[in-house]
C-alpha positions in Angstrom: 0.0 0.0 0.0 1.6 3.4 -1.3 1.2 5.4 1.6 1.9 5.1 5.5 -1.3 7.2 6.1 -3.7 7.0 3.1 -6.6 9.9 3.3 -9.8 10.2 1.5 -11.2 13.3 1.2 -14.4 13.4 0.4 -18.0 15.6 0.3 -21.7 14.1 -0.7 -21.8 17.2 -3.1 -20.4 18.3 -5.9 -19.3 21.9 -6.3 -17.8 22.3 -2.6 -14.4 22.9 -3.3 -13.3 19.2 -2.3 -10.3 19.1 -5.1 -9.3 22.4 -4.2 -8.4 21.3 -0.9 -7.3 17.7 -1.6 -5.1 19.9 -4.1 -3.7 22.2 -1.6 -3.5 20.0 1.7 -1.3 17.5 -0.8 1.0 21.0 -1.8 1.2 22.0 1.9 2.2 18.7 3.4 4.7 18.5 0.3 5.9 21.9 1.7 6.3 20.5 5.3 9.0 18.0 3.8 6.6 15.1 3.6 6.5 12.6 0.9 3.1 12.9 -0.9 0.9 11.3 -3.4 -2.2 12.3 -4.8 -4.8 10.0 -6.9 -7.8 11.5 -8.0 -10.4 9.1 -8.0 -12.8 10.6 -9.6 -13.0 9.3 -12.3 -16.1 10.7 -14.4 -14.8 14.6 -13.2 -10.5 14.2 -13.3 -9.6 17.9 -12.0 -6.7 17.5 -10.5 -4.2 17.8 -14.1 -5.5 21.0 -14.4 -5.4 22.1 -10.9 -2.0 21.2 -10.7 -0.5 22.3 -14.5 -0.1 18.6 -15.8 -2.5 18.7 -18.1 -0.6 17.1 -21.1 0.9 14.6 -19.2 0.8 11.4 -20.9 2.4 8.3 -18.9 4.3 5.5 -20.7 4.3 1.8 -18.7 8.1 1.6 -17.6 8.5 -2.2 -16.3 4.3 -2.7 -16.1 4.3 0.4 -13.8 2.4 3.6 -15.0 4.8 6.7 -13.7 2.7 9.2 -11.8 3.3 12.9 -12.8 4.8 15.2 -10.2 3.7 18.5 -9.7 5.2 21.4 -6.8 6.4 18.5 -4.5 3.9 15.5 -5.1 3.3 13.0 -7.1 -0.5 12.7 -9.1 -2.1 10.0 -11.0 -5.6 10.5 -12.6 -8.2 9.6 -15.1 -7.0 13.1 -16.8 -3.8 11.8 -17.8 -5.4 8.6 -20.3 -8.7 10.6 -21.9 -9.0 13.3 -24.0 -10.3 16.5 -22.1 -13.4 15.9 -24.0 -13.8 12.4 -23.4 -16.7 11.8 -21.3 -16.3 8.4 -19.0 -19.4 6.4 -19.8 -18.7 3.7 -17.7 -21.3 1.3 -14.9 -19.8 0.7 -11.4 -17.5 -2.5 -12.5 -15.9 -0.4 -14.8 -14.9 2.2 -12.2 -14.1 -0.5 -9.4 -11.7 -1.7 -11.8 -10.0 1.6 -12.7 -9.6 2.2 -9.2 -7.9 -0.9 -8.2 -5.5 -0.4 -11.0 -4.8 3.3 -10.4 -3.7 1.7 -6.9 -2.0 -1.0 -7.9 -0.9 -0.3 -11.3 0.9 3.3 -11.0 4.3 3.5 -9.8 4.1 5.1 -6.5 7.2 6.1 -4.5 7.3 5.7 -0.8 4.9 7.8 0.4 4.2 9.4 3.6 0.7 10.7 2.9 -1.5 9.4 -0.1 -4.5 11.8 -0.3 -7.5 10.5 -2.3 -9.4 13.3 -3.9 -13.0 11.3 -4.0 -16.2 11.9 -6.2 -19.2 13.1 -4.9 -21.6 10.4 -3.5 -21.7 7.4 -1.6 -21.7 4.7 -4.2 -19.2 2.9 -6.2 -16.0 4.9 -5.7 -16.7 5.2 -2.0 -17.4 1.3 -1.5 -13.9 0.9 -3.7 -11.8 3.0 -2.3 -12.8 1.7 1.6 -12.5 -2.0 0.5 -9.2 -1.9 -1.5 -7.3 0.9 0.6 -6.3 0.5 4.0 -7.8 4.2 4.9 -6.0 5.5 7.8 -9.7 8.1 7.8 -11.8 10.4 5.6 -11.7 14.2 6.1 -14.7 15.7 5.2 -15.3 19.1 3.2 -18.9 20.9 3.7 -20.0 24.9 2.7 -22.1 26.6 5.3 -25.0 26.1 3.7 -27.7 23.4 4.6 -28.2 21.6 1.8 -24.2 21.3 1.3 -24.4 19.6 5.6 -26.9 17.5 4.3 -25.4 15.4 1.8 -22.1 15.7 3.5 -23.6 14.4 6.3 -24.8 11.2 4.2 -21.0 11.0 2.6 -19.5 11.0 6.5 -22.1 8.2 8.2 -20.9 6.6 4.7 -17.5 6.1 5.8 -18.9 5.6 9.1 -20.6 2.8 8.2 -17.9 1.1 6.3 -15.7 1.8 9.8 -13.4 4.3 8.1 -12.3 6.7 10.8 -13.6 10.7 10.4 -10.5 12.7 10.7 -12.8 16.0 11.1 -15.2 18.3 9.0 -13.5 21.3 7.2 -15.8 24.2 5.9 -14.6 25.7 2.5 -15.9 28.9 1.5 -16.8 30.2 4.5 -16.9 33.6 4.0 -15.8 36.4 1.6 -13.8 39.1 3.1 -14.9 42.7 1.5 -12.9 45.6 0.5 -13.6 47.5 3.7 -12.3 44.4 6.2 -16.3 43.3 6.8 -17.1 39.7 5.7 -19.8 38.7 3.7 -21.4 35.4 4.7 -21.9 34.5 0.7 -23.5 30.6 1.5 -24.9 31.0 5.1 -22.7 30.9 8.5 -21.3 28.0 11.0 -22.8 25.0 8.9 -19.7 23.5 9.3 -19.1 23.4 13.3 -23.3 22.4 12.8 -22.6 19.2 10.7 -19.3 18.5 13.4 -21.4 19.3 16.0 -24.3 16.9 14.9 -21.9 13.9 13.7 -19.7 13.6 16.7 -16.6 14.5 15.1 -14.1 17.1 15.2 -14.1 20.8 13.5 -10.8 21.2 11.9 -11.5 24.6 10.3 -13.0 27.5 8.0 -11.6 28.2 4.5 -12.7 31.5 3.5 -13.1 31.9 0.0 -10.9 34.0 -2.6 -10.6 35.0 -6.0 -6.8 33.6 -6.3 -7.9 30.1 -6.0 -10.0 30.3 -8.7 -6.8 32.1 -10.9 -4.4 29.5 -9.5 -7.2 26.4 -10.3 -7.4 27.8 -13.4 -3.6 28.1 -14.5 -2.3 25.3 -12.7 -0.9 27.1 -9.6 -2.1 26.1 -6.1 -3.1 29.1 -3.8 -0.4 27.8 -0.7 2.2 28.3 -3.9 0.8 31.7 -5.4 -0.7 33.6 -2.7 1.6 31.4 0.7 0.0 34.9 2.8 -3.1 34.7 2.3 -5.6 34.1 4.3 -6.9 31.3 2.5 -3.7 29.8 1.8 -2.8 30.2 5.8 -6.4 28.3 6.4 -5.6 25.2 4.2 -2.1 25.1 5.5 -3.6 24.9 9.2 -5.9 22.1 7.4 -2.7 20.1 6.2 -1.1 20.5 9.8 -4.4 19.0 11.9 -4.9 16.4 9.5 -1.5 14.9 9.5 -1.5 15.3 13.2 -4.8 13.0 13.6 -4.0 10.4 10.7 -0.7 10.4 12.9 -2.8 10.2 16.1 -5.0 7.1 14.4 -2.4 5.5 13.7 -0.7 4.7 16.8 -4.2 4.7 18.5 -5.9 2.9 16.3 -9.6 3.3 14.9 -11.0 4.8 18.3 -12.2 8.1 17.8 -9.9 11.0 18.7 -11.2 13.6 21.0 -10.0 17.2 19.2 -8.9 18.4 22.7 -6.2 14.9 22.6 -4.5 16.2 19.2 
């Protein structure tokens, strides 16, 4: 298993900003002098290649081994690298078990320290894959503020919870805008994350408030912890790397007993 602490990270939802901080977390642990992998598993919506300015790459089997693509520190391995941008992934749930497996056992992963898996929205397929053929050290889960966003990423933690996959926390992205005149605009509600936490049992690792530089750095390849390290936002999802690998790290000499957030 690539990996001494292998991470899902994962949302019911689409749209929550999941890859964006699988993306980031993966650049800031890299930055910390950890050895990390990334493997987008999802496989019908691969955004990692461009998140991380690999686009093009094409891997070439080297000894029955596909080479992963690195990228600011990690290494990456996704769906985006064999289909055309355009391709659209047709495929029923066999088809995507099997992908899976071979994206894990297949790809030529160095020793890692951390192996983040950027998940799909849901609780089908993927999920049930990824549980059964990984040995998850836990699942970090990414929310908005907004109801409807706690309520199916409620359903994707009791998920994991139900396949015994420990909950490393809950982490609310796009918590808030920060205006021109300091004030903060509460663009998709307030506290849903701490709510969902709350409600779940779990711990509250954190707000991400939003920014326009993470859309400019998603777009051209550039992670915000690399183009804007001050920020605000970057200084959020580095906090976000730092609690995470503290209670994979925690879970793993523990074992699968929930971690109080006051023990980390």
């Amino acid at each position: 298993m690539p990996g001494k602490y292998v991470i899902a990270i994962a949302s019911g939802k689409g749209g929550v900003g999941k890859t964006t901080v699988a993306v980031n977390v993966a650049v800031a642990l890299a930055q910390s002098g950890a050895k990390v992998g990334l493997l987008d598993a999802d496989i019908y919506g691969p955004n990692t290649p461009m998140m991380l300015g690999v686009r093009g790459y094409k891997p070439a089997a080297v000894n029955g081994k596909l080479p992963p693509a690195r990228a600011f520190g990690i290494e990456i391995f996704s769906m985006g690298f064999v289909v055309r941008d355009d391709q659209p992934i047709i495929w029923r749930g066999p088809m995507l078990d099997k992908a899976i497996r071979q994206f894990l056992n297949d790809v030529a992963w160095g020793e890692l320290d951390y192996l983040l898996i950027d998940m799909p929205p849901g609780t089908g397929d993927a999920q049930l894959t990824v549980s059964q053929a990984f040995s998850l050290t836990g699942a970090l889960i990414v929310t908005l503020p907004q109801a409807v966003s706690q309520a199916d990423a409620r359903r994707g933690l009791e998920g994991f919870k139900q396949m015994e996959v420990p909950i490393l926390g809950v982490v609310e992205n796009m918590s808030y805008l920060t205006l021109p005149d300091g004030s903060r605009m509460d663009v998709f509600g307030q506290g849903g994350g701490k709510t969902l936490a709350a409600a779940a049992g779990v711990p509250f690792i954190g707000e991400i408030p939003m920014d326009p530089q993470v859309r400019v750095g998603s777009d051209a390849g550039t992670p915000v912890v690399v183009s804007h390290p001050q920020s605000a936002t970057a200084q959020a999802l580095v906090k976000v790397a730092q609690d995470v690998a503290a209670r994979a790290r925690a879970l793993s000499e523990q074992g699968p007993s929930f971690i109080p957030i006051t023990e980390i």
